[in-house]
N, C-alpha and C positions, 0 to 999 in steps of 0.2 A: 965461659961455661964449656964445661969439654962433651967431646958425648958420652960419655958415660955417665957424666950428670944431667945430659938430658933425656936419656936412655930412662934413670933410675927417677926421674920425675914422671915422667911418660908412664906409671906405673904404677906412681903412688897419686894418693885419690884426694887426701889432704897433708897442711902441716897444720903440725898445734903448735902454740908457744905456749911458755911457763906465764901462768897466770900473776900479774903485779897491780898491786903490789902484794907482799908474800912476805912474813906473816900481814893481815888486813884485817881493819876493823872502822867501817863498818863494810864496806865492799868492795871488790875487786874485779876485772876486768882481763877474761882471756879473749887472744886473739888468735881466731883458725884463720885460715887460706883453704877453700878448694881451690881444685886444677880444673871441675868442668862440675859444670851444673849438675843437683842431685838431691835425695832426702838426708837430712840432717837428725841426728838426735845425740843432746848434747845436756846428761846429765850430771847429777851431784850425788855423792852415796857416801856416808858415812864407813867405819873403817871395819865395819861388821856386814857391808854391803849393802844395807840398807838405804830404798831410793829417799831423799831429800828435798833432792828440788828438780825440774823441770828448768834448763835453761833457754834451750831451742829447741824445738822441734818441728821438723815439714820440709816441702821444698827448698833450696837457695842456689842461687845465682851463682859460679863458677867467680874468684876475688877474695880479699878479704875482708872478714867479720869477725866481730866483738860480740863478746860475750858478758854480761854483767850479772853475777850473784852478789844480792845486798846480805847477804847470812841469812836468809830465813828458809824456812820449810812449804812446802807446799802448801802449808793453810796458814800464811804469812806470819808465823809462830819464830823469833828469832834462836836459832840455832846455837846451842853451847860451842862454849872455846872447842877446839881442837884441830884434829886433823880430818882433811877432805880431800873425796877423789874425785875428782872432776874427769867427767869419758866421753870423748867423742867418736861416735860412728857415723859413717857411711863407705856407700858404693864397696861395701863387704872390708872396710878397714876401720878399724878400732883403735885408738890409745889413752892413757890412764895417764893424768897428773897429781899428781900431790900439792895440798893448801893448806895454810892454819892461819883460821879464823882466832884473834884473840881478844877477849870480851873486858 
């Protein structure tokens, strides 16, 4: 690792990966990294923005975590095929991944 790669981690607050499996049915599993202990929220939004589902949210321990959406909505109603944004924030960082669910 050079420093400039340690520089540009020192900085950044988490990593997301690509959620697999991708397309998934019936559920799928992403996995974040934070770099240092913090609040978590880590939802689902369909592709009109609308919230979905609730994956994490709260405190978490600096490491990494899995994340698991079985397809369904927030009142355990299984969610139509298509395409999902899965977004995690914290410590003021944000990112957006793309999923499809197929039924």
């Amino acid at each position: 690792m050079t420093e400039e790669d340690t520089a540009a981690e020192a900085s950044q607050v988490f990593t997301l990966l690509q959620n697999s499996p991708n397309p998934f049915n019936p559920s799928t599993v992403i996995v974040y990294k934070l770099y240092r202990s913090g609040f978590v929220s880590f939802r689902v939004y369909d592709l009109l923005g609308r919230l979905v589902s609730v994956l994490d949210e709260g405190e978490k321990n600096a490491g990494w975590h899995e994340a698991v959406w079985d397809g369904r909505n927030t009142s355990g109603i299984p969610a139509p095929s298509g395409v999902y944004l899965y977004r995690l924030e914290s410590g003021g960082q944000a990112e957006t991944g793309k999923m499809t669910l197929l039924r």
